[in-house]
C-alpha positions as CSV (number, residue, x, y, z in Angstrom):
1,X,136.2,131.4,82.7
2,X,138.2,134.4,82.4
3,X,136.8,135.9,85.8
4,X,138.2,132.3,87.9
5,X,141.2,132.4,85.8
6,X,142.6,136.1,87.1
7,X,141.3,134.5,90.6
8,X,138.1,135.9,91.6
9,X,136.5,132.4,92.9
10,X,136.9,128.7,92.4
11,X,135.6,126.5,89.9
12,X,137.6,123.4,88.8
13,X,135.0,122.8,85.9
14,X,134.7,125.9,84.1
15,X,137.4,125.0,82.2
16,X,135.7,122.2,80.3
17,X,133.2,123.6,79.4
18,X,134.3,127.3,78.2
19,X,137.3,127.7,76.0
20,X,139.7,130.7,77.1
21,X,138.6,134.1,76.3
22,X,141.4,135.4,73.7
23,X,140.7,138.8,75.0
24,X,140.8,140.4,78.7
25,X,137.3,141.2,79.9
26,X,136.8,144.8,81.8
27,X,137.6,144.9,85.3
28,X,133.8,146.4,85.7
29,X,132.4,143.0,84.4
30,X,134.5,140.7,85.8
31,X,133.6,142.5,89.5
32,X,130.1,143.0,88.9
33,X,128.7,140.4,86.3
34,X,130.6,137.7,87.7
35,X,131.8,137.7,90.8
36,X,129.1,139.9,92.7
37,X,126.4,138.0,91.0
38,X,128.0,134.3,91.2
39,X,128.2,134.9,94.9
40,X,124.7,136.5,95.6
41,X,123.2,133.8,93.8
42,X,124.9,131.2,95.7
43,X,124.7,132.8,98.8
44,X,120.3,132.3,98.1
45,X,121.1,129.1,97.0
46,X,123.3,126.9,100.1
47,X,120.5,129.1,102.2
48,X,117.5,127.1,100.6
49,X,119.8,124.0,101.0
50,X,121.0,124.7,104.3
51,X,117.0,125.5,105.6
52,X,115.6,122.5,104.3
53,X,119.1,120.4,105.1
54,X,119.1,119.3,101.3
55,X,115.8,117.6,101.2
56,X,114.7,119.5,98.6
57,X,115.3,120.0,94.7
58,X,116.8,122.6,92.8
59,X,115.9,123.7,88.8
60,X,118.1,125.3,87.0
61,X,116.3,127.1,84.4
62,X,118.3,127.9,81.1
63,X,121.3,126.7,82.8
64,X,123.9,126.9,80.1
65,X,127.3,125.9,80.8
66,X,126.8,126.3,84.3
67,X,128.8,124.3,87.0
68,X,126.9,124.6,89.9
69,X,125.7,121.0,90.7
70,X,129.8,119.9,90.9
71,X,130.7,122.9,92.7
72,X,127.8,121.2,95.2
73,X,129.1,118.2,95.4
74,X,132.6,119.1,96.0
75,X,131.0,121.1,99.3
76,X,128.5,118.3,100.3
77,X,125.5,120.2,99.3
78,X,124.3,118.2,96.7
79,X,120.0,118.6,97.0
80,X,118.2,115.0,96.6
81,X,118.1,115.9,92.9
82,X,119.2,118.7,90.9
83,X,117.9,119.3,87.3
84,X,119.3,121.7,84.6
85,X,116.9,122.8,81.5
86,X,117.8,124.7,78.4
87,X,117.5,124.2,74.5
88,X,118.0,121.0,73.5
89,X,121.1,122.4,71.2
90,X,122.9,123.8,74.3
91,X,122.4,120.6,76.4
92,X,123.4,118.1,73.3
93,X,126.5,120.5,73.9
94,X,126.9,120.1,77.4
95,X,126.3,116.2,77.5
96,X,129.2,115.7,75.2
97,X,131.7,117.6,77.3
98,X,130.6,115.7,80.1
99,X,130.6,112.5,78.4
100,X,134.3,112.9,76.9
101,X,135.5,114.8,80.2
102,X,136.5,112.1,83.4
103,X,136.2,115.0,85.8
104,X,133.1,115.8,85.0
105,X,131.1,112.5,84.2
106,X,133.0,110.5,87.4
107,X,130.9,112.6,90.1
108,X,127.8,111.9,88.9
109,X,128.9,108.6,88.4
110,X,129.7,108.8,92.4
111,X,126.6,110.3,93.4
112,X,124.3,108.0,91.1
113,X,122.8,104.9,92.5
114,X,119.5,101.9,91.9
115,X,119.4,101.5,88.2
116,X,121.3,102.1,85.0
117,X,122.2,106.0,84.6
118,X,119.9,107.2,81.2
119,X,121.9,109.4,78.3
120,X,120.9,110.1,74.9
121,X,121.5,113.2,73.0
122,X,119.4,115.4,74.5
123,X,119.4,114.4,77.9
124,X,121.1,113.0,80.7
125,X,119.4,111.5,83.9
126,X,121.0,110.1,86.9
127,X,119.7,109.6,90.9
128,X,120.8,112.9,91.8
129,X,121.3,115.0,88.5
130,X,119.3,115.4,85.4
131,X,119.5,117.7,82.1
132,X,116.5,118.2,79.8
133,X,116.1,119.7,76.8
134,X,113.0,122.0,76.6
135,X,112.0,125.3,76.0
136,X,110.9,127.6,79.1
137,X,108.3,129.4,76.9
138,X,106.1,126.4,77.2
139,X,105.4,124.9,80.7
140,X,103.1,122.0,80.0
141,X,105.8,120.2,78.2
142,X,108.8,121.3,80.7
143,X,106.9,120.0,83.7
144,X,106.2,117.3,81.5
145,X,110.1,116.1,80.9
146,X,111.1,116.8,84.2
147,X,108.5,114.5,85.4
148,X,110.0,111.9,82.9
149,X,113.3,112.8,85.2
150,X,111.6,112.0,88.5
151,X,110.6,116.0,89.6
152,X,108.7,115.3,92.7
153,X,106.1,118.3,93.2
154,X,106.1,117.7,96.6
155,X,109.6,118.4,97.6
156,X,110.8,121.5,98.4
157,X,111.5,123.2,95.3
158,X,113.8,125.9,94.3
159,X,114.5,127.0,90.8
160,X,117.1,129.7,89.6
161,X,116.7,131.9,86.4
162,X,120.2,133.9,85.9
163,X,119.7,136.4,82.8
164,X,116.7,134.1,81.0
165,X,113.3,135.3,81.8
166,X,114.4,138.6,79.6
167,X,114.6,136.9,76.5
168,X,110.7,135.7,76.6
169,X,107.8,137.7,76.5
170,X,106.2,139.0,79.6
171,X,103.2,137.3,79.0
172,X,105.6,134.1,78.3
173,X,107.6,134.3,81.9
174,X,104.9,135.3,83.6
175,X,103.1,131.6,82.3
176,X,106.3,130.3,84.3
177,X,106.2,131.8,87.3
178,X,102.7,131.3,87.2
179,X,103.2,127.2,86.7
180,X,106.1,127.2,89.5
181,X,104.1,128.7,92.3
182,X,100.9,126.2,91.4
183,X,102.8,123.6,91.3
184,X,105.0,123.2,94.2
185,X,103.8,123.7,98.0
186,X,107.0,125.1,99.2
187,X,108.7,126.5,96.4
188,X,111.5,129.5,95.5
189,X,112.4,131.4,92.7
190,X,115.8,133.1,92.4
191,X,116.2,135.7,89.2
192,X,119.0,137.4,88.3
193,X,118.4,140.1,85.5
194,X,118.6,143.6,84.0
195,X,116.4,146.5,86.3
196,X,116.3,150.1,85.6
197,X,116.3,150.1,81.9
198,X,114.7,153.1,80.9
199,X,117.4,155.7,81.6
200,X,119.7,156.6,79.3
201,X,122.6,153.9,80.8
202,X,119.7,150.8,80.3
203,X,118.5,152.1,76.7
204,X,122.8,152.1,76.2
205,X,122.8,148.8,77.2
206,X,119.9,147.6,75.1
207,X,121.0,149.6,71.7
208,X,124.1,147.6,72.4
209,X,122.5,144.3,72.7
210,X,120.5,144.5,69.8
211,X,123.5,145.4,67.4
212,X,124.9,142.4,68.6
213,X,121.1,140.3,67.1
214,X,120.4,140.3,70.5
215,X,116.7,140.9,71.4
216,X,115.2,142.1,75.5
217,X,111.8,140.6,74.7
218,X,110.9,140.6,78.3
219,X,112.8,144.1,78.8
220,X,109.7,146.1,79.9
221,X,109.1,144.6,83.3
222,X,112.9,145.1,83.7
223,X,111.8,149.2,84.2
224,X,112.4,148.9,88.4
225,X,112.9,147.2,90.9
226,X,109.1,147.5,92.1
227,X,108.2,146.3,88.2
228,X,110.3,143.4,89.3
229,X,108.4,142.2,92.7
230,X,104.9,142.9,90.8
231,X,105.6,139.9,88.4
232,X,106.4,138.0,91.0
233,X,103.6,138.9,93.0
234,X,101.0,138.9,90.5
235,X,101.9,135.3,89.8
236,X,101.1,133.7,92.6
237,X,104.1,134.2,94.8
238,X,103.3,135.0,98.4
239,X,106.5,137.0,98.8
240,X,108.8,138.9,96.8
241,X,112.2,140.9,97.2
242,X,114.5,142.7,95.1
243,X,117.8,144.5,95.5
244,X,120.2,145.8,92.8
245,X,123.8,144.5,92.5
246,X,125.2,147.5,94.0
247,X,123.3,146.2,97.0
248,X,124.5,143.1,96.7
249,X,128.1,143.9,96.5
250,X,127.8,146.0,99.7
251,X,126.4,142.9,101.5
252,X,129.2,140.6,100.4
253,X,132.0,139.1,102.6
254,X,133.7,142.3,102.9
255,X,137.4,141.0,103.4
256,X,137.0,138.8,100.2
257,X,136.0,142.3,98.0
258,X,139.1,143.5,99.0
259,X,140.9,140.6,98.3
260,X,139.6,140.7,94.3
261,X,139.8,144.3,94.4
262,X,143.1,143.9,94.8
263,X,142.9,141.9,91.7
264,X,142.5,144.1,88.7
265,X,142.7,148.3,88.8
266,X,139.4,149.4,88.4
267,X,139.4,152.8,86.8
268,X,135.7,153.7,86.0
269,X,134.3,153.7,89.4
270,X,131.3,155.0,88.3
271,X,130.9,153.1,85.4
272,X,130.8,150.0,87.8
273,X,128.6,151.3,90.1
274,X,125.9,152.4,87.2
275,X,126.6,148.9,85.2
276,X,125.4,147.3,89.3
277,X,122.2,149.4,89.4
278,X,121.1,148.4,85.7
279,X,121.3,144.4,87.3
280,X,119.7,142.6,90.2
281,X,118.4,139.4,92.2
282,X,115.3,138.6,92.9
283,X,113.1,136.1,95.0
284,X,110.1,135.2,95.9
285,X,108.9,132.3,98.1
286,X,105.6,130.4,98.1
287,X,105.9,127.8,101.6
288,X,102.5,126.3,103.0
289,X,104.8,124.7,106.0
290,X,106.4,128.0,107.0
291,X,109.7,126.6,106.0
């Protein structure tokens, strides 16, 4: 919220779901945990979209807050269903905001049609968007729910993980990754997460974390960006790819990195650049019609 509020991208929606940060966040974050990773992700994403024109469905996997299904809407890009998991705590959360908030519930209300649009407590379910409470650590009863919410397995399927496979075991994502390539014929999987964590700057960054009560569980395949791929690949996925935020950030529109460099004075060059090789995007692709 504080990132689109200085100006570095759009979003008309953040704003009811995230209350205004009190304090400024480094100019470091801002440029490389937001904005570099908001736009590689969603640069993945309108691709999927844009090579199976939409016919497909997107998951996204401990979704949050997250505002992505409006921000696809607003740009015609809406898949034929989109679905959002995470604890049923957070998504009681997020159903109220929508429920109370116009501009949110009115587009799904727009983009819903056929019978009467399902909401309880823990989840929401309309023609086109669906929130389910679940945990990721066990996949019989995810696929299970989103089943409930009309997940058809034979749709192209893409589902995004943004900083969420860490927090489980190894053994526990890998059961997911595992259960999303059997599942779906043409499937992709798009995770953003911590990589080179055992130097000094990554054991820094986890120290930090865990003052805050904040446990890596998954941190160990986090150790490179080859540790990354091998999950992947070990699981089922036919291919794999993975490039560290630095990367990504090189690869970006460049006249719009000078535009939000321009935005903040970032001091710690090297502190940025280090803080973009400890993160990355990965994906992986399993497609029996050479989509």
């Amino acid at each position: 919220r504080f990132a689109v509020s200085v100006g570095y991208w759009k979003d008309p929606y953040i704003q009811y779901f995230v209350r205004q940060a009190k304090e400024r966040k480094a100019p470091e974050i801002n440029r490389g945990k937001y904005y570099a990773r908001v736009h590689g992700v969603s640069y993945l994403i309108k691709a999927f979209l844009k090579k199976t024109e939409c016919n497909c469905q997107i998951v996204n996997l401990g979704a949050g807050m997250d505002t992505l299904f409006w921000r696809l809407k607003d740009e015609n890009l809406l898949p034929r269903k989109y679905f959002e998991v995470d604890f049923p705590m957070i998504v009681a959360r997020k159903i109220h905001n929508i429920k109370s908030k116009p501009p949110l519930s009115k587009p799904i209300m727009e983009s819903h049609s056929g019978d009467s649009l399902l909401i309880d407590s823990h989840s929401l379910d309309s023609s086109r968007y669906s929130i389910v409470g679940a945990d990721l650590r066990f996949s019989s009863d995810l696929e299970e729910k989103l089943k409930k919410h009309n997940l058809d397995i034979h749709l192209p399927t893409l589902l995004v993980a943004e900083c969420v496979l860490v927090y489980m075991t190894p053994q526990q994502s890998a059961n997911l990754l595992k259960w999303a390539a059997s599942t779906f014929p043409v499937v992709m999987f798009i995770n953003y997460e911590q990589v080179n964590m055992t130097d000094r700057f990554g054991q820094i960054m986890i120290e930090n974390l865990q003052r805050r009560q904040c446990n890596l569980a998954g941190v160990e395949v986090c150790r490179s960006l080859d540790s990354q791929r091998e999950r992947l690949l070990l699981n089922g996925w036919e291919t794999a790819r993975a490039i560290d935020m630095m990367k990504v950030y090189s690869f970006l529109p460049q006249a719009d990195v000078k535009r939000i460099e321009g935005l903040e004075f970032l001091d710690e060059k090297e502190l940025f650049e280090q803080l973009m090789q400890h993160y990355c995007i990965c994906w992986a692709s399993k497609d029996s019609s050479n989509l």
